[in-house]
C-alpha positions in Angstrom: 62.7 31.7 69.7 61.3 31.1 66.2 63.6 29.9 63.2 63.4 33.1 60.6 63.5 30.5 57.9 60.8 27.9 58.5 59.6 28.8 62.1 60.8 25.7 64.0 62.3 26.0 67.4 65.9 27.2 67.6 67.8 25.3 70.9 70.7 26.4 72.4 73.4 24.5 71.0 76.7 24.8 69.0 77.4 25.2 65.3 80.3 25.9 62.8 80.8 29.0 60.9 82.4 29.1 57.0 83.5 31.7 54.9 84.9 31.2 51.7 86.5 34.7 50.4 89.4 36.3 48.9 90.8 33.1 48.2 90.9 31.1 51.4 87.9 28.9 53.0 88.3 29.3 56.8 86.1 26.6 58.6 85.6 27.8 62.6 83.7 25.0 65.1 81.9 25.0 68.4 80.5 28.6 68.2 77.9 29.0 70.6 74.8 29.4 68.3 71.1 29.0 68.0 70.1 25.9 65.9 66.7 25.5 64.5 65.2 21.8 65.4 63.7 21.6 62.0 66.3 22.5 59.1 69.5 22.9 60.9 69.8 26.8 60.2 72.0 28.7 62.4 71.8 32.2 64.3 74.6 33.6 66.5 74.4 36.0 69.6 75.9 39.3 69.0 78.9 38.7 70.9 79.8 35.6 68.8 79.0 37.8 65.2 81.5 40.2 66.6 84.4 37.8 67.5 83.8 36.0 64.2 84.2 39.5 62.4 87.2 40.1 64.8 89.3 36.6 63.7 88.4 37.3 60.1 89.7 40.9 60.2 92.4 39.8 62.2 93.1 36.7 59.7 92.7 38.8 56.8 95.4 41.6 58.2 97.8 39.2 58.5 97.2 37.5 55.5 97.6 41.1 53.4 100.7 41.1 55.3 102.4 37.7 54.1 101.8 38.4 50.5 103.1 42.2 50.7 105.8 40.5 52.5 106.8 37.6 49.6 
């Protein structure tokens, strides 16, 4: 598999994930990911795109809950 960015080879590997939104930075490691050889960009598998959204819905629910809470 190609690298959509610059076409180097992406290898199996692990990478971290950060979002930065609605006031917090959340900073997630060791997803299983695609890394490209060449510039370091990252591509996840489906599965792993779909748990990510999962912990940020789930973070973000409880977060909306704390502040309707204080």
């Amino acid at each position: 598999m190609n690298c959509m960015l610059c076409g180097g080879n992406l290898e199996k590997s692990a990478a971290s994930y950060t979002v930065d939104q609605k006031g917090y930075h959340l900073f997630i490691e060791k997803i299983p990911a695609y890394v490209c050889a060449r510039c370091g960009e990252k591509a996840f598998d489906e599965k792993e795109v779909i748990a990510i959204q999962n912990m940020l819905k789930t973070f973000e629910d409880k977060l909306e809950q704390v502040q309707m809470a204080a």
